[in-house]
C-alpha positions, 0 to 999 in steps of 0.5 A, spaced: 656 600 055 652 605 050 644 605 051 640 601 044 638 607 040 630 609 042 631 605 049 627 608 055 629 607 061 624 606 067 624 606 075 618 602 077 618 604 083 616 613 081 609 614 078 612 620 073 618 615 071 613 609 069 607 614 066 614 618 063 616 611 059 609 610 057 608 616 053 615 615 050 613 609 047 607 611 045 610 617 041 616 614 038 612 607 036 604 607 037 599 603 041 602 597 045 601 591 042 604 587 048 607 589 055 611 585 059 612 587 067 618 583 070 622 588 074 621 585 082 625 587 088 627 580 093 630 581 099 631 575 105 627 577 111 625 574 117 619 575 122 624 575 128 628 581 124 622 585 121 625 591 117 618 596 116 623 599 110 625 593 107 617 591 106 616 597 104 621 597 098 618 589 096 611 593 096 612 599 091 617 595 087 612 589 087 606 590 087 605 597 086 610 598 081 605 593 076 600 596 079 603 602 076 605 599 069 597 597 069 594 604 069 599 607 065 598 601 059 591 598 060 586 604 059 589 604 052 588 597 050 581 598 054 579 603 048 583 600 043 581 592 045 586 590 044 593 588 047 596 584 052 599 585 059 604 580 062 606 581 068 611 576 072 609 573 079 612 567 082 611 561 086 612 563 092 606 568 093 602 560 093 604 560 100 608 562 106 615 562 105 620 562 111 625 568 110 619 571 105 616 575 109 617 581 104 617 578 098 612 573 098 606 576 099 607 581 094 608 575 090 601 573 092 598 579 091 601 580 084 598 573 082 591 576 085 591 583 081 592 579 075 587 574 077 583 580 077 583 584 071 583 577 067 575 577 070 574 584 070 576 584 062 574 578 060 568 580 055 574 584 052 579 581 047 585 585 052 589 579 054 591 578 061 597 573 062 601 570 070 608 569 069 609 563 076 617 562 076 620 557 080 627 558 082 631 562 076 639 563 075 639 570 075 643 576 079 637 577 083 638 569 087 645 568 085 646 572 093 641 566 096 646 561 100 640 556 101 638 550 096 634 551 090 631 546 088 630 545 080 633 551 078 634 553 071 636 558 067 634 565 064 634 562 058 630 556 058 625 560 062 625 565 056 624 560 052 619 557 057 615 564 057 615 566 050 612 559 049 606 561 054 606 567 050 605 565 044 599 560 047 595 565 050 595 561 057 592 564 062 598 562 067 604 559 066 608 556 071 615 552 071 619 549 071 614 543 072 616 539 078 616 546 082 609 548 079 606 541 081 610 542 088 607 549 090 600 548 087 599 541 091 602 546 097 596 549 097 592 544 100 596 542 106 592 545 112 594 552 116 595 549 122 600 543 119 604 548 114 608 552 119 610 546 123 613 543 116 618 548 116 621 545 124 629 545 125 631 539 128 
């Protein structure tokens, strides 16, 4: 299919191709009103087979690649006070997953980078805003072969963020039953947390 006319392409993984992105834009349409970073990386891993190169790849994409986005847009609102910057977690980053030793603390890290520029700017009128999905029907989790509980689809979380955008919530966390579930998840001890997860 042909590209939309003005469309920009970025790899959120490349520091040139996101600064690249970002002074495109800026030159065809002017200061960023609203940034929304969505790009993620997830692949299943486990402990008992550990890929350092697999981890990796969650990390650049993940968390460095919001990481990028951010310094390539904030200073601009920063001087202009004004702009918003989304960026989208997950509720898996609230505990440790089996199978998620890649993708869930990258997951955690993003809600904590967020968390952090929100305090850092709160004095300003630069809105900082966490997206927390639980599962989403999309090409990344239809290669899952394990149950997902509540999942939705891409269109009704669309709605759901757009609505949380609107809002100006700080966080917005969906579907409810799964926010309620993992945010309750944090309270359950260290020490009892891993034994939930026994086979058998």
């Amino acid at each position: 299919s042909s590209r939309s006319q003005g469309e920009i392409r970025i790899d959120i993984s490349n520091d040139e191709s996101v600064f690249e992105a970002a002074k495109k834009y800026q030159e065809q349409h002017g200061d960023f009103d609203l940034v929304l970073v969505m790009a993620g990386f997830w692949q299943r891993m486990s402990a008992k087979r550990f890929d350092l190169e697999v981890f990796k790849v969650h990390n650049n994409t993940n968390t460095v690649g919001m990481g990028r986005c951010a310094a390539a847009v904030l200073p601009k609102m920063i001087e202009k006070n004004a702009g918003t910057f989304v960026g989208v977690a997950s509720v898996a980053g609230y505990r440790g997953m089996p199978g998620s030793s890649g993708y869930g603390p990258t997951k955690a890290a993003q809600l904590n980078f967020l968390e952090s520029l929100r305090t850092d700017l709160v004095k300003t009128n630069v809105l900082v805003q966490s997206v927390s999905p639980g599962f989403v029907k999309t090409p990344m989790t239809d290669v899952n072969k394990f149950p997902m509980p509540f999942l939705i689809s891409a269109e009704k979380a669309g709605e759901i963020i757009v609505k949380g955008l609107e809002k100006r919530k700080a966080e917005i966390v969906f579907p409810l039953r799964m926010a309620m579930m993992m945010k309750l998840a944090r309270f359950v001890p260290q020490s009892i947390w891993p034994k939930l997860f026994r086979r058998g």
